[in-house]
N, C-alpha and C positions, 0 to 999 in steps of 0.2 A: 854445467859441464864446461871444461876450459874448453877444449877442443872446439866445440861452437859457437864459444862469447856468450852464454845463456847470462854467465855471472857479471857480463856486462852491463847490465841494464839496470837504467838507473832508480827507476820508480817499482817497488815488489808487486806495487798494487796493478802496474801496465803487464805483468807475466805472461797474463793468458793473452794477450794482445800480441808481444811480442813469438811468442811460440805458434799462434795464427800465421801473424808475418813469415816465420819459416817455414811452416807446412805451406804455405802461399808459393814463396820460391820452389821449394821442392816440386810442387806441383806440376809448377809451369817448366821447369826442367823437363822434367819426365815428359811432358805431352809435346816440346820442343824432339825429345830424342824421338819419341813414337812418328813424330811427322818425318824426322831424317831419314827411318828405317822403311817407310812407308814409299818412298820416295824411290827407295833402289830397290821395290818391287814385292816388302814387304819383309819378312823375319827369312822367307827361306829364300828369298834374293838377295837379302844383306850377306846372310850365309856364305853362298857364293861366291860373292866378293870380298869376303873374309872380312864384314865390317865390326860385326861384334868385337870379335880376334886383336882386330889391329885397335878399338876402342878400348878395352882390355889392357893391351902392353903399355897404350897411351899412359893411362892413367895409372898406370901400376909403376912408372917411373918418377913418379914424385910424390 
C-alpha cells in the first residue's frame, strides 16, 4: 500500500516483521488515546467536554 510505505521495505523476506512494527505503533497509539480519555473521567466525561468532537475536526483537517 502506498499510503503506508508497506512497499517501502527493502527486504520481502523482513514483511511480516515490518507489518509487526505497525501493528506495534498502532497499538501503543491506541492505549496512549485510551489513557488521555481516561484522564478527563472516562468516555462519558470526554463526552462532556467534547473531546472526542474536537479530536475528530482535528484530524479531519488534514
Amino acid at each position: 500500500n502506498k499510503e503506508m510505505g508497506t512497499a517501502k521495505n527493502e527486504n520481502i523476506n523482513q514483511g511480516s516483521y515490518f507489518i509487526e512494527e505497525l501493528t506495534d505503533l498502532v497499538e501503543e497509539a491506541i492505549l496512549t488515546e485510551f489513557d488521555r480519555i481516561t484522564e478527563r473521567g472516562g468516555v462519558l466525561g470526554a463526552m462532556e467536554n467534547m473531546y472526542q468532537r474536537g479530536k475528530i475536526q482535528d484530524e479531519s483537517l488534514y
